[in-house]
C-alpha positions as CSV (number, residue, x, y, z in Angstrom):
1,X,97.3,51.1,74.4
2,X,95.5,47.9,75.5
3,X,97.7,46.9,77.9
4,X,97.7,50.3,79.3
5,X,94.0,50.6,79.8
6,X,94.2,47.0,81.6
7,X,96.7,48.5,84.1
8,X,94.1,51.3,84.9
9,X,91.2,49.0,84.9
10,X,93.2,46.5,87.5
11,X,94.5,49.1,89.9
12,X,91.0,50.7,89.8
13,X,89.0,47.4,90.7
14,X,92.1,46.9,93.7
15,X,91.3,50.5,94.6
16,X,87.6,50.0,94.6
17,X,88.1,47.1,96.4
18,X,89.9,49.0,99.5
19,X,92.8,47.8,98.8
20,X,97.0,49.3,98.8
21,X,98.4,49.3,95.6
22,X,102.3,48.7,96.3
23,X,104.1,49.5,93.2
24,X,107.7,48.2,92.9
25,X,110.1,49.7,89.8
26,X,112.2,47.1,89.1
27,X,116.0,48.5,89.4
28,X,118.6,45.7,90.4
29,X,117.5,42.6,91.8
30,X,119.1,43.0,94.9
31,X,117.3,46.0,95.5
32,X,114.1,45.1,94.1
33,X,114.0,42.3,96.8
34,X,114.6,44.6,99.3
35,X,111.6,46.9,98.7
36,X,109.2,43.8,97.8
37,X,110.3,42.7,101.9
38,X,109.4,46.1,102.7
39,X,106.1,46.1,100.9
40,X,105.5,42.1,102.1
41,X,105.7,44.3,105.8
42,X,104.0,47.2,105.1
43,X,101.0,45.5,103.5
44,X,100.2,42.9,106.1
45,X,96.6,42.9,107.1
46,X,95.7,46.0,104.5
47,X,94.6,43.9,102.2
48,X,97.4,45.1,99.7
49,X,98.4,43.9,96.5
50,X,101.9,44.3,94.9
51,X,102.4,45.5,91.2
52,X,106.5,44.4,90.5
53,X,107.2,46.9,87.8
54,X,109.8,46.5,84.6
55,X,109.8,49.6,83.1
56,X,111.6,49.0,79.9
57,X,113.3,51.9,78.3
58,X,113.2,52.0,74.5
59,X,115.3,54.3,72.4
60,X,113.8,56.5,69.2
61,X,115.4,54.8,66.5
62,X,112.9,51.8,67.5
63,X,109.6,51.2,67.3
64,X,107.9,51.6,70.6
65,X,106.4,47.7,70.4
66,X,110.0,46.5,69.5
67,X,112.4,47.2,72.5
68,X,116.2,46.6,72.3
69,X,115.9,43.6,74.8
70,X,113.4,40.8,74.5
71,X,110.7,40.7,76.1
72,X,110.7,37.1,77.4
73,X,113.8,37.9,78.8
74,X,112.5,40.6,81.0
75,X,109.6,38.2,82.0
76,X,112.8,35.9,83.0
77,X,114.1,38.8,85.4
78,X,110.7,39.1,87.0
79,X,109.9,35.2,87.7
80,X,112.0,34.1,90.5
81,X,110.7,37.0,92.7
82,X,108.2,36.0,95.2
83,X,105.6,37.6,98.0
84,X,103.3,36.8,100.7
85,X,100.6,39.2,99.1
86,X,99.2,38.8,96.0
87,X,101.7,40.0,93.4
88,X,101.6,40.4,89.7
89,X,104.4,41.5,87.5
90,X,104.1,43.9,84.9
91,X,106.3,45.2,81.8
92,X,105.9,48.9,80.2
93,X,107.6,49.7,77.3
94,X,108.2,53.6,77.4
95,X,110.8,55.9,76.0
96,X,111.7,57.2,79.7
97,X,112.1,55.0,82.6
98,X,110.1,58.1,84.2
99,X,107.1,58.7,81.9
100,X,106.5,55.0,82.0
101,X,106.7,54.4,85.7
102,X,104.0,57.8,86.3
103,X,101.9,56.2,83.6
104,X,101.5,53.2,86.1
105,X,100.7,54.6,88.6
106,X,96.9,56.1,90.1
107,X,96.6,58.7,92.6
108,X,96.3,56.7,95.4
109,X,99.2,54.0,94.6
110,X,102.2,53.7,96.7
111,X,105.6,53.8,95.2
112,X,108.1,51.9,97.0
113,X,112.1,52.0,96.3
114,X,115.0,50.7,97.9
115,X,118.5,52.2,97.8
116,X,121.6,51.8,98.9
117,X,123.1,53.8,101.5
118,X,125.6,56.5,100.3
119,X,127.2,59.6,101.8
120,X,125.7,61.1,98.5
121,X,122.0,61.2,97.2
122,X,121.6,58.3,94.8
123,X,120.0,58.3,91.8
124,X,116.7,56.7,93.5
125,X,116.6,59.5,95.7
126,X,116.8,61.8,93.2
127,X,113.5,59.7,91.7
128,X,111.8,59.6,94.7
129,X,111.6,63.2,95.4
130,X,110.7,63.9,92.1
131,X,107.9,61.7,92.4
132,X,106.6,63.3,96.1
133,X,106.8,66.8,94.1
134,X,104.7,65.4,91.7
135,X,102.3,64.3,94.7
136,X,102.5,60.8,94.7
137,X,103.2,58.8,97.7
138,X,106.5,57.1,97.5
139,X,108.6,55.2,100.4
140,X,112.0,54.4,100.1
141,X,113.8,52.0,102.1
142,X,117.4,51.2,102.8
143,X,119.1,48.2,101.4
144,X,121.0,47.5,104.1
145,X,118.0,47.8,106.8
146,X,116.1,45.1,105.1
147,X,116.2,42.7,107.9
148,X,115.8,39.7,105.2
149,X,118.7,41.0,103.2
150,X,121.4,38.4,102.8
């Protein structure tokens, strides 16, 4: 619960500060990087800060504080991503990938997810609109239009 209520008090003092909170779900890395370029854009000059967001999903069997996957492990998948704004990483351990992700966010942050381009809607699709339903601001952005997509 700690950790929780230093989430809130961080994105608040950004907030209060007049500042974009960029939010980030990890998903693959490939597409992770591809929405941290589009927030490094988007956020230039708006004095933004990006939150880079592992949302850890852990089963009932377990205890909530004891997920199936190490935590220093999923600090490892976090490190070697990197941003021109100020950036901090953060892990949530939740029993849904969606429950923790809302959780993170305040009213004003802005959720951004990168998918890849199918003649079908994708899973993150799926997410995002759920998430505009539930009136939060969410951009997505194609993998394959990242221009710093290798």
């Amino acid at each position: 619960m700690r950790q929780v209520e230093e989430v809130h008090r961080r994105t608040e003092t950004a907030l209060q500060a007049g500042g974009l909170d960029l939010v980030i779900p990890f998903t693959t890395p490939a597409l992770t990087q591809a929405a941290l370029n589009a927030a490094n854009r988007l956020g230039a000059g708006l004095n933004a800060t990006i939150r880079l967001l592992k949302i850890q999903p852990v089963p009932y069997p377990l205890d909530l504080r004891e997920p199936p996957v190490p935590v220093g492990f999923l600090e490892k998948q976090l490190e070697h991503f990197r941003s021109k704004l100020p950036a901090r990483a953060e892990i949530r351990l939740a029993r849904d990938f969606e429950q923790g992700l809302t959780g993170a966010l305040s009213p004003d942050s802005v959720v951004l997810l990168a998918t890849r381009k199918r003649p079908w809607r994708t899973n993150t699709e799926r997410l995002a609109a759920r998430l505009r339903n539930a009136g939060y601001k969410v951009l997505t952005v194609s993998e394959k239009e990242d221009p710093h997509h290798a």
